[in-house]
C-alpha positions, 0 to 999 in steps of 0.5 A, spaced: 525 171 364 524 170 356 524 176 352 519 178 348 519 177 341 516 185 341 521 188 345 527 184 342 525 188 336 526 195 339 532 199 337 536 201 342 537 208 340 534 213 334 535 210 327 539 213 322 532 213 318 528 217 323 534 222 323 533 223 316 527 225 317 528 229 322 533 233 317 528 233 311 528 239 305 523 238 300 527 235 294 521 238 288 523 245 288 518 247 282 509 248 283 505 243 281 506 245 274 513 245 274 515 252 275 521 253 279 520 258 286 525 261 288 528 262 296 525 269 296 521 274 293 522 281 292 518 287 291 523 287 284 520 280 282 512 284 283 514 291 277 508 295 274 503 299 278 498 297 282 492 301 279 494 297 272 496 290 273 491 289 279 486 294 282 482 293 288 477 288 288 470 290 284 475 294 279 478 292 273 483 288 271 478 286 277 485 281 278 483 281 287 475 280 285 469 281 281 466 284 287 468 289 292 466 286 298 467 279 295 464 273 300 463 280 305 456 281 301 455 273 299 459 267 300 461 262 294 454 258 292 455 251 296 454 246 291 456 238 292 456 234 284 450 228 285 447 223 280 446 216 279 441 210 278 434 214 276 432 220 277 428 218 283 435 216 287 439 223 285 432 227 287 432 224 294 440 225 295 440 233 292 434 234 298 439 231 303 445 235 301 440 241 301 438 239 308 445 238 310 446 246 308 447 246 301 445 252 298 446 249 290 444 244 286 449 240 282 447 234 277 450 229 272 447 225 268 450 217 265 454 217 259 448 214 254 445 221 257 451 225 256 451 222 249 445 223 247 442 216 247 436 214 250 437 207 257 434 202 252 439 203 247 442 195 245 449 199 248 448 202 253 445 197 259 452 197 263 452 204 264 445 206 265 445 210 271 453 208 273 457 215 273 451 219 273 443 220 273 439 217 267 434 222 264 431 220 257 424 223 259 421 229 260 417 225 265 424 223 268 426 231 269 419 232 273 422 226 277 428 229 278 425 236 280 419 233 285 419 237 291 424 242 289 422 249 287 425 251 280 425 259 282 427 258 289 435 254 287 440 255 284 441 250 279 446 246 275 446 241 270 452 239 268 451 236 261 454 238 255 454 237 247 448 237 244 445 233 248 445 240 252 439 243 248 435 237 249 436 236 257 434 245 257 428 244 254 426 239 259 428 243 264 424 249 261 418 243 259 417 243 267 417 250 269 412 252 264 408 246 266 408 248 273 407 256 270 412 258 272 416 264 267 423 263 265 426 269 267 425 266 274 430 261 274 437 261 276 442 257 274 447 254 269 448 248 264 455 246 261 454 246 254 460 245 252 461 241 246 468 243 245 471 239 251 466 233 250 471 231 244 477 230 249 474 227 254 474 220 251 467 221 247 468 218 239 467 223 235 461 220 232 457 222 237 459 228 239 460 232 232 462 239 232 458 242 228 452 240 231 455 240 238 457 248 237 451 249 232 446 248 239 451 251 244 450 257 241 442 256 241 442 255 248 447 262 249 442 266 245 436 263 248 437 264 254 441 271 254 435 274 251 430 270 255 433 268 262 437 274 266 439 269 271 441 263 267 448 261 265 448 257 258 454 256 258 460 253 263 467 252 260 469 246 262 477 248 264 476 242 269 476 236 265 482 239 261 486 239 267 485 232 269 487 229 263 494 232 265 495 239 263 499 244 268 495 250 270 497 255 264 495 250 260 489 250 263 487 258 262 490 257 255 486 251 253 479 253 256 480 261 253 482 259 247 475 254 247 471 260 249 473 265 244 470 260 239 464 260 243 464 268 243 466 268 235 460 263 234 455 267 238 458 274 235 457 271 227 450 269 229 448 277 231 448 277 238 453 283 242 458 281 246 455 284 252 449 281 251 453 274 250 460 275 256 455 277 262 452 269 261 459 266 260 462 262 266 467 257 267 468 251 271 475 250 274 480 246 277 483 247 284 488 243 284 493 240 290 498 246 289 494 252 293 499 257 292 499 256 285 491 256 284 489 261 287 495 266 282 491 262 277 486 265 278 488 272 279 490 270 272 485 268 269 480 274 271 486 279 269 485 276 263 479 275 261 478 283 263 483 285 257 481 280 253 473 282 253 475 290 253 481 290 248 480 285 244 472 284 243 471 292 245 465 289 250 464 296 254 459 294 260 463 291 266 460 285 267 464 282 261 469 284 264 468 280 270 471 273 270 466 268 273 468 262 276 465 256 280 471 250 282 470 243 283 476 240 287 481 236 283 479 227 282 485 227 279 489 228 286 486 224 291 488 216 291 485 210 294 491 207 298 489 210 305 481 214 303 481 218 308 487 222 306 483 225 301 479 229 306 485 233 306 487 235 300 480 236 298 479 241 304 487 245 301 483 245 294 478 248 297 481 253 300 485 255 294 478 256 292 476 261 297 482 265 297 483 265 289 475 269 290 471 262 286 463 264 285 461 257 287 465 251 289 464 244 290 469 238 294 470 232 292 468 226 296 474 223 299 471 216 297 472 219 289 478 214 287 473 209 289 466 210 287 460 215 287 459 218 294 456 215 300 451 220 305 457 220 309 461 222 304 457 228 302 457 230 309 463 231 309 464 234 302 458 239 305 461 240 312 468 241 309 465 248 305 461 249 311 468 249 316 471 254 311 466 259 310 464 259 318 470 257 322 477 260 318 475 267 316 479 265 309 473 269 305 473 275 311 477 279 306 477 280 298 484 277 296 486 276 303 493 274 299 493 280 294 501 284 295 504 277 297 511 278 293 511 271 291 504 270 288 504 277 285 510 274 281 506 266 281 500 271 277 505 274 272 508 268 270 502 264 269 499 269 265 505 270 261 505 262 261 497 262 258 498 267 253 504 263 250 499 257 250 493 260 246 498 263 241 500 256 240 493 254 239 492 259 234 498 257 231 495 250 230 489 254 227 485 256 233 481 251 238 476 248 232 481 246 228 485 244 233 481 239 236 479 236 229 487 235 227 488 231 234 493 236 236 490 236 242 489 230 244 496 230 243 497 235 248 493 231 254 496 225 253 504 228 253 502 232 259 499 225 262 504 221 261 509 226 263 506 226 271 505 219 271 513 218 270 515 223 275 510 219 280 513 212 278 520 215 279 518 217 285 520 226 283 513 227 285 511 224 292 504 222 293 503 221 300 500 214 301 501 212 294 508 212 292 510 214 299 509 213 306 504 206 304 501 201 308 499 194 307 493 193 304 490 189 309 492 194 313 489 200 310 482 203 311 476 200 308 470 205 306 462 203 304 463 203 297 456 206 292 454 200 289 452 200 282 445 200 280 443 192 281 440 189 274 433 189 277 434 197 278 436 198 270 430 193 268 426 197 271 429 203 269 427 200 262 420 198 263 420 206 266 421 208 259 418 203 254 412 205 258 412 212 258 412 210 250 406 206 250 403 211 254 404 218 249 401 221 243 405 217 237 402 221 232 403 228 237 411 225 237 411 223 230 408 231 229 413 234 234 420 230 231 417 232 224 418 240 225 424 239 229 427 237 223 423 242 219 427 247 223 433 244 224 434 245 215 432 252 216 440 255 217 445 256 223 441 262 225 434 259 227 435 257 234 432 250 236 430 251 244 422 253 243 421 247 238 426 243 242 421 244 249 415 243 244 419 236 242 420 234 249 413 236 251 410 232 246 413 226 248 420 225 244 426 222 248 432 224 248 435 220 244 429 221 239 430 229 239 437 228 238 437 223 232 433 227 229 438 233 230 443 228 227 440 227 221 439 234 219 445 236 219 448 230 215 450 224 220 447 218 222 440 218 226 444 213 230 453 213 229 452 206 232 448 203 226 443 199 232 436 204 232 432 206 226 430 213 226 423 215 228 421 219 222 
């Protein structure tokens, strides 16, 4: 009787690889921003005095939560990030996330509206609705809302730079259409131009000046006339996916919100009228133990700086807010439904770090815009940690742990020597502009990639652990918007141009610039929801903006000004 081939192959008895398995250790013995753990931690590693260095929840430092009760009074705010194609396609999934239990909306727009540049630029058609949404119109913004109750969501749009003021306005434009007052809405646009400057945008289409200029109409606007509305959300997230550590990451975004605070208190607004409207949008990265320290960190020193350093007085701007999105830049193509799992871990981390609002990547991320199954799971992961696990039953739930006591000491230590390098360099205006950090993140990234091509990070699936490529798992991949979905894209906008008042939008774009001239301290959102009423695009608005403040209608040199 002739063996076969398979069972000829089968070893006789354990190979010396699977003993090596068996007797592993782990080889890295540092977090994931490279700090060295030790065996064990003491209650000499945790010194101070508990009232001091962390409180109870609800109390400054507010180190275990904003709240006393924490998720026990409310659970985070449930939000997955959608946006592709037209605003049609984006407003037909966020009702599905809603119907698949979400409990916020989240929106991102495509790079030509990110940068302020209408769908119909020479420059722009392969990107049209690609990354995210294309919005160019007010009548675009009513698409995308149809069917959706402004003053019952909480809503989140995430747009930045000084295209935010514009995209507001057409938010705001909608709801007064619809008669609704604005002290009724809830939610929170981005507005962060500092960040857009890092993330790959050029500079011409994201000038400082101007960017910072309108992020401060909008902070001031809304603190004044919108008690539900966050007009600014630091974007620490974005900073740590180009590379940074996690006291980087503190650093970084605390050294862009005091400019933003500076800016704000130079204009004339109270530093407790601005800080209870500031939020951050932050990492969870694939370290869980360290995130959630981070966090603690974060809200310890957000507290001690608003209170000793800015003299705030009312508690609420003392109270670090915060919503997470888990981290794209840990999850890899190579075996997809990996992903699944460290997203559920960072969204833990999430949870147990005390995060106000939270939402999970998609596992399908490394390779295209999430599929409705994809989302489910996104939604379903958050929905098993708020209903199953019991991670949010208590405040802090690893409070009085020696080793993350430690973990939090030492990445504020960590951010605090970085914001004193920042200030060095000038603080984070100055910083940005002398490439200082563009510098810092690409150091930081080009560090990781060497500890994962030598193999001093295992990446499970990627650099270790791998399979075939035919033998991987194949997922239904988004597709791109088609060439006939952006020629109709296009004929939407040119016929909404044929179709406005040109005398009424020559008018409205007039007084825009008019106001533009008149000082950093005249605020633009009343005009600017004026302007888009009217009928200007989101390219014409910002162009006009542009030109008031000295740069180019168009950096591109492909569109005439309209005025």
């Amino acid at each position: 009787m002739t063996t076969p081939p398979e069972a000829s192959r089968q070893p006789e008895g354990p190979r010396k690889g699977h003993l090596d398995a068996y007797f592993e250790k782990p080889a890295r013995l540092r977090t994931w921003s490279g700090i060295e753990v030790k065996p064990v931690y003491r209650p000499e590693d945790t010194p101070g005095d508990y009232r001091e260095r962390l409180g109870d929840p609800g109390q400054f430092p507010y180190a275990r939560g904003i709240h006393a009760d924490m998720y026990r009074g409310k659970y985070w705010t449930r939000r997955e990030v959608c946006g592709y194609g037209g605003p049609e396609e984006t407003n037909r999934r966020m009702k599905f996330l809603l119907a698949q239990g979400a409990s916020g909306l989240n929106v991102i727009f495509d790079i030509p509206t990110m940068t302020g540049m209408d769908a119909d630029h020479p420059m722009v058609e392969e990107e049209v609705g690609v990354q995210g949404t294309s919005l160019c119109t007010v009548e675009d913004m009513e698409a995308l809302m149809e069917g959706l109750p402004l003053d019952g969501i909480s809503m989140s749009i995430v747009v930045t730079s000084h295209a935010a003021p514009v995209v507001l306005a057409m938010y705001l434009a909608v709801a007064r259409k619809r008669g609704l007052s604005l002290d009724r809405l809830r939610g929170t646009i981005q507005n962060d131009p500092l960040h857009h400057r890092f993330c790959g945008y050029p500079p011409a289409y994201s000038p400082l000046d101007l960017g910072l200029k309108t992020a401060v109409d909008c902070l001031e606007f809304c603190a004044r006339q919108m008690p539900y509305w966050y007009p600014i959300n630091v974007n620490a997230y974005d900073l740590r996916e180009e590379g940074l550590g996690a006291a980087e990451e503190i650093g970084f975004s605390f050294a862009m919100a005091r400019t933003y605070i500076d800016r704000a208190l130079e204009r004339g607004l109270g530093i407790d009228e601005l800080a209870p409207r500031m939020v951050f949008y932050c990492s969870a990265h694939i370290d869980l133990l360290e995130e959630v320290a981070k966090f603690r960190a974060m809200r310890r020193m957000w507290a001690r700086m608003l209170r000793e350093e800015y003299g705030a007085r009312d508690p609420r701007s003392w109270q670090f807010k915060f919503g997470v999105h888990t981290a794209g830049v840990s999850l890899v193509p190579q075996q997809p439904l990996n992903n699944i799992v460290r997203v559920a871990y960072e969204a833990l981390a999430a949870v147990l770090g005390g995060a106000q609002s939270l939402h999970c990547c998609s596992y399908d991320e490394p390779i295209s815009l999430p599929t409705e199954q994809a989302h489910q799971i996104a939604i379903r992961t958050q929905q098993i940690l708020a209903y199953e696990v019991g991670a949010g039953n208590a405040a802090d739930p690893l409070g009085g742990s020696y080793f993350i006591e430690a973990l939090t000491d030492r990445l504020e230590a960590d951010a605090r020597a970085t914001l004193g390098r920042i200030a060095e360099q000038g603080g984070m205006y100055r910083a940005i502009e002398t490439g200082w950090v563009d510098q810092e993140l690409e150091n930081a990234a080009y560090r990781y990639q060497q500890e994962v091509e030598r193999r001093q990070r295992i990446i499970v699936g990627s650099n270790a652990f791998t399979v075939p490529p035919e033998q991987d798992h194949e997922v239904p991949a988004h597709p791109r918007p088609s060439a006939t979905e952006v020629r109709a894209r296009l004929g939407g906008l040119k016929g909404f141009r044929e179709r406005r008042d040109p005398a009424a939008v020559t008018a409205a774009l007039g007084r825009l610039r008019d106001e533009a001239g008149r000082g950093e301290r005249h605020n633009l959102i009343p005009c600017l929801v004026d302007v888009v009423a009217a009928g200007a695009t989101l390219g014409e608005a910002v162009g006009v903006m542009r030109e008031a403040y000295g740069h180019a209608y168009d950096p591109a040199g492909m569109v005439r000004s309209v005025l």
